[in-house]
N, C-alpha and C positions, 0 to 999 in steps of 0.2 A: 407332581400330584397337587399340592396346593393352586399354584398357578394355572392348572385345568378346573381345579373346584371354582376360585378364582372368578376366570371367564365365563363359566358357566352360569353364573348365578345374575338370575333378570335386573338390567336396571345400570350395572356395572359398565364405566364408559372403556373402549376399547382407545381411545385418542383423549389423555394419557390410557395406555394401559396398565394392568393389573402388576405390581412387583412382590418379589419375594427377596429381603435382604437375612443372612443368618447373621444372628445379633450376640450370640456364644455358643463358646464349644465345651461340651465339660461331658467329657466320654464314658457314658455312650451317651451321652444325650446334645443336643444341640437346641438353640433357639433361635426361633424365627419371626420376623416383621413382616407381615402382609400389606400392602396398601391397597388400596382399591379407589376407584377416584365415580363420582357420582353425582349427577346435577338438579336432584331433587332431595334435599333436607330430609322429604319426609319416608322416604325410605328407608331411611336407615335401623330401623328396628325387626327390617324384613328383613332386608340385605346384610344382617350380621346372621340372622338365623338361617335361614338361606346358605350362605357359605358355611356356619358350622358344623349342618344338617349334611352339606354335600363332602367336607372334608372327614367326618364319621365315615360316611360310605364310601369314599377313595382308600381312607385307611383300612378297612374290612376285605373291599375288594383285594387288593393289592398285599392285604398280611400284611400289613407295616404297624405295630402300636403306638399307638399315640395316646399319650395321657389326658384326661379331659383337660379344658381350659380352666387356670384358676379365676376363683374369685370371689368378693368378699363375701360372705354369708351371714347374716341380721337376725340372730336368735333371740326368741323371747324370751327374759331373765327365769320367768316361773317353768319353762319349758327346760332352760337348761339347769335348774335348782332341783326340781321335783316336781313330777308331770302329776301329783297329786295336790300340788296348788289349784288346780286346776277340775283334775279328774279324779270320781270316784270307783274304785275299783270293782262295783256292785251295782253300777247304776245301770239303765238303760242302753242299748248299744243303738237303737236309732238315734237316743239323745247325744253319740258319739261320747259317752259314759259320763259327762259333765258333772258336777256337782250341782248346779244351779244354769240357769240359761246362758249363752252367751251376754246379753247385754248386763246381765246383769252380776258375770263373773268380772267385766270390764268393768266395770264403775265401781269395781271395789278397791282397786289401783289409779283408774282414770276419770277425771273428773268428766264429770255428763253436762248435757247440755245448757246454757245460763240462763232464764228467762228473761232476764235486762237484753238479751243478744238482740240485736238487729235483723240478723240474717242465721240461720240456722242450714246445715247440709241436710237434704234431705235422707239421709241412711245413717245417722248420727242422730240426730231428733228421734227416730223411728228405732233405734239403742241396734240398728244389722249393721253391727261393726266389721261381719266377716263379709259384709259386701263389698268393701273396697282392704280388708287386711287378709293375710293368714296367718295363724294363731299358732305354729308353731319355729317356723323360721322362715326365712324370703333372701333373693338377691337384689331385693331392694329397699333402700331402706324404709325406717317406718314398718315393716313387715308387710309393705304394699301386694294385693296382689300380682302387680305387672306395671311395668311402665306407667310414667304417668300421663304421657300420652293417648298409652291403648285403656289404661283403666279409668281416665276421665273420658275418653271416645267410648267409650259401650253406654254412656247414658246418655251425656253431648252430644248425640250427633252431628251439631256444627263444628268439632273439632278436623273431622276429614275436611268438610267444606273447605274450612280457614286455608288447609293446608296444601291447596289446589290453588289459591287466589297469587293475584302477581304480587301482592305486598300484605307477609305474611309477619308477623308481632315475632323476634326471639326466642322470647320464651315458650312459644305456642311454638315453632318449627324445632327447639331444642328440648319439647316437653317438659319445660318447667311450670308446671300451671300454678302450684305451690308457690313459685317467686311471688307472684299478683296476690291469688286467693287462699285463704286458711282453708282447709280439708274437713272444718269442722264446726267455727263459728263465728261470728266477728259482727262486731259492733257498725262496721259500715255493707251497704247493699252488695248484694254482688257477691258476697263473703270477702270483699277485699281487704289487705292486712292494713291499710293505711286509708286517709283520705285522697281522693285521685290525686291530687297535685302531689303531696305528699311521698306517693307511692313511685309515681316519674319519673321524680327530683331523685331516685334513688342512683337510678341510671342515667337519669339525661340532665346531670347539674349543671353541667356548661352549656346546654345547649337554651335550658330555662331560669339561665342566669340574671337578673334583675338589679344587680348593685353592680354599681360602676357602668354605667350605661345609658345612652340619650334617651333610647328611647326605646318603648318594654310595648309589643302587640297586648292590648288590652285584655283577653281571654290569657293569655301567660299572666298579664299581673292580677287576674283575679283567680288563678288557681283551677281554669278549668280546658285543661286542656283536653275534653273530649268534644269541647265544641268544636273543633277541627278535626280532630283524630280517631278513628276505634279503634279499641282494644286489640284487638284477636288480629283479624284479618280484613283487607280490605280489596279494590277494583283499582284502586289510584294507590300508586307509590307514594310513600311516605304517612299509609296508612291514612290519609286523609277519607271525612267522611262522604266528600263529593269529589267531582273537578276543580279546578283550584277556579273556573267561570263560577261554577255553581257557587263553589263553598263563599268565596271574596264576598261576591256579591249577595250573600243573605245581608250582610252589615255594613256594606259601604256604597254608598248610591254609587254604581257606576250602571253605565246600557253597554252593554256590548252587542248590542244588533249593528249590523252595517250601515254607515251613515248614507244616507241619499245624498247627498254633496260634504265638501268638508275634505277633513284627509283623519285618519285614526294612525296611533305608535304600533306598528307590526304586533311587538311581546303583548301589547292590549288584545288588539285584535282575535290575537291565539290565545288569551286566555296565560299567557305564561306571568303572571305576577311574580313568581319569586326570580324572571329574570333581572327585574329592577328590585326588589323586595325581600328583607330577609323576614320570615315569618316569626322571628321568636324575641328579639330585642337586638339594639345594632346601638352603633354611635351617633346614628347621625336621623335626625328630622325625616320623618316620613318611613324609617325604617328602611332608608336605600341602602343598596351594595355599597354603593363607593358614592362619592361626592358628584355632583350633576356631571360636572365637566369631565371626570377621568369614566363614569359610567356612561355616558354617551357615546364617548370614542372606543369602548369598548366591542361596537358596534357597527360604527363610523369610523372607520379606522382610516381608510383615505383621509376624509377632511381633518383626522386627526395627526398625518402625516405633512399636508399642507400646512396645518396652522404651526407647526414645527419650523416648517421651511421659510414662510413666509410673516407680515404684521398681521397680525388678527384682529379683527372687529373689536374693542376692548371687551363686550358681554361675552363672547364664543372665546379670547386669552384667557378671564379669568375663572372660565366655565362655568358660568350663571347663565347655561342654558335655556333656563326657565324661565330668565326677562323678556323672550322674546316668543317662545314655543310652549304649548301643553303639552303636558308630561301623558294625559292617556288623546283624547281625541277634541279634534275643533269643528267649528263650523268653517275655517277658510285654509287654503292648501296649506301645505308645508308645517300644517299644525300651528301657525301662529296664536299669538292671543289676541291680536286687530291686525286688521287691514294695512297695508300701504297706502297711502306714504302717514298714518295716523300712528303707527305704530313705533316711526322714527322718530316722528317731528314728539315723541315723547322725551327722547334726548337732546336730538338737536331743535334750537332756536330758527326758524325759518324767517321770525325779525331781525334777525339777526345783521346791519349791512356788509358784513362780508360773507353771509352765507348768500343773500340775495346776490349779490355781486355776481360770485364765483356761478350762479346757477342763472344768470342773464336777467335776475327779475323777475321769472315766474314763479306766481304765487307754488309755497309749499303745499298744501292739498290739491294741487293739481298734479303735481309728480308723481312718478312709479320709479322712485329710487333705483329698482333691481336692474332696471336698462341699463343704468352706469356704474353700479356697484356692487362688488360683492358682498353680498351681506357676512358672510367669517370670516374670511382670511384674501390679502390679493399680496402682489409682489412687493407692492410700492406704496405709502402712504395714500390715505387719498379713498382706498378700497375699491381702485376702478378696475374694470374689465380689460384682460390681456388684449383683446382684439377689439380693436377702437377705427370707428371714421379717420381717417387720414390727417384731413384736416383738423377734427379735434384733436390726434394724438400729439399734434403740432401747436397746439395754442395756439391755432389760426380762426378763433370762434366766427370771427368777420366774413370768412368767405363766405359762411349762410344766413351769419345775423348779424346784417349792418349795424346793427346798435350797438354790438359788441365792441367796436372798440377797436378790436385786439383783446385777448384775457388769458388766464390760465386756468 
């Protein structure tokens, strides 16, 4: 019977399916675990009514009794002391026999609204306290009248909205609206209980951690983290207020249009900044993942299996990638930061006379290094190309360039 109400009820995934485990026996009675398994959060204040609505009716159909579900019930003290705190025995029955109006029987226990407030509830200001309470007992607390989902949804209407989006706030999908906002008044916009950084930090302290740290995204150390983020619900994961192209680039000159010549880094090009970047504070300069070198091969995993194997370029061993490459995009291939052979002869000496030597004499701006070198990693000192001229692999320079000599 359960297990039919169960499957019945809209919304419920059949892949896991619905279980029924008995959790005690205590004769005649027995008790039981339901699970139900479901892949919208926001369901769930249907989908409990829904199956309790349909297990009523299996139970009636069927002659089985079943006792209602317990649970916890939120009486109002003056309701349970004497319903004449309240009520006149004489009065008016449209006034629902009140002694005095509602707003004005509440403010004689509860403090009303502060004029110093920032932000005031609109039905609280206005003293229709029984627009969001009821006044003699509730299943929820506060004496709400329902969920705080469904009863901040009947005036919000952006609450269903939020609840539809791909990246939707915690608290908003678990209806805690309460955790963020006071229900009644508060000194900051929005009715929220805290200043925004403030209120974050409540949840996300590790994440908007700031001591002990190289290096802190400027909007985290100045406490505003809605310059990235909304609230509620958002269009992009991680509740971001744009794309992470859009959002970067309000504050960091970057173009990400296609370059007409040049070469751009892939993760640039797509816009994925937190592939190399962590957004909230890191250890290291520039807010990277990992350090040039181990964050590169993260990617580059061959040349990072090579340079293992083999001698590496000393800037590509000690993964100062960025002596020689831009980190988002260049004007020339490969992402360099200059040209060949300008970009060598920054380390090596081309006055050098054994660099001249070794290279027959020709001047070093006349060279394209990359013909005989690999610029990361080769087998053998030297950083020369596996598949070589015969002659050159021989040290027989002379067979093409009589001035050679002989060389190595």
């Amino acid at each position: 019977m359960l297990l039919d109400a169960a499957r019945s009820v809209p919304g419920v995934l059949t892949d896991p399916g619905p279980g029924v485990l008995v959790t005690a026996i205590d004769d005649p009675l027995m008790g039981y675990e339901v699970h139900l398994w479901i892949d919208d959060y926001a369901i769930v204040p249907r989908v409990r009514g829904d199956f309790g609505a349909l297990v009523w009716y299996q139970s009636h159909r069927h002659n089985v009794p079943l006792p209602s579900p317990a649970q916890d019930i939120f009486v109002h003290d003056p309701a349970a002391e004497d319903c004449l705190n309240c009520h006149n025995a004489h009065g008016q029955v449209k006034d629902g026999l009140l002694r005095a109006p509602a707003a004005v029987l509440c403010a004689e226990c509860h403090d009303g609204a502060d004029e110093s407030s920032a932000a005031v509830h609109m039905p609280f200001e206005d003293g229709a306290c029984l627009d969001c309470h009821v006044p003699h007992g509730s299943a929820q607390p506060a004496l709400a009248a329902a969920e705080q989902q469904t009863l901040c949804g009947e005036c919000h209407g952006d609450v269903e909205d939020w609840l539809k989006l791909p990246s939707t706030h915690q608290p908003v999908m678990r209806g805690q609206c309460t955790q963020c906002h006071d229900p009644h008044q508060s000194n900051q916009a929005g009715l929220l209980r805290d200043e925004f950084s403030g209120l974050c930090i409540r949840c996300h302290d590790s994440v908007v951690a700031t001591e002990g740290v190289a290096a802190v995204h400027e909007p985290v150390s100045d406490g505003d983290c809605s310059t990235c983020h909304l609230p509620h619900g958002s269009r992009t994961q991680g509740l971001l207020v744009s794309s992470q192209a859009t959002l970067c680039a309000e504050c960091h000159d970057v173009d990400l249009e296609p370059a007409a010549d040049g070469s751009a880094h892939q993760p640039f090009v797509e816009a994925d900044c937190t592939g190399c970047h962590v957004p909230h504070s890191g250890q290291l300069a520039g807010l990277l993942v990992e350090r040039p070198g181990t964050l590169c091969y993260l990617c580059h995993t061959e040349l990072g299996d090579r340079m293992d194997a083999g001698m590496p370029h000393a800037p590509a061993g000690d993964g100062d990638c960025l002596d020689c490459h831009a980190a988002h995009r260049s004007g020339l291939e490969a992402l360099l930061t200059e040209d060949v052979p300008g970009l060598c002869l920054d380390c090596h000496d081309a006055t050098d006379p054994g660099f001249q030597a070794i290279h027959l004499g020709v001047p070093g701006e006349e060279m394209d290094c990359r013909k005989c070198h690999d610029p990361h990693v080769a087998a053998e000192e030297g950083l020369m190309m596996p598949i070589r001229h015969d002659p050159f692999g021989a040290g027989a320079c002379e067979a093409c360039h009589p001035a050679a000599g002989g060389g190595e």
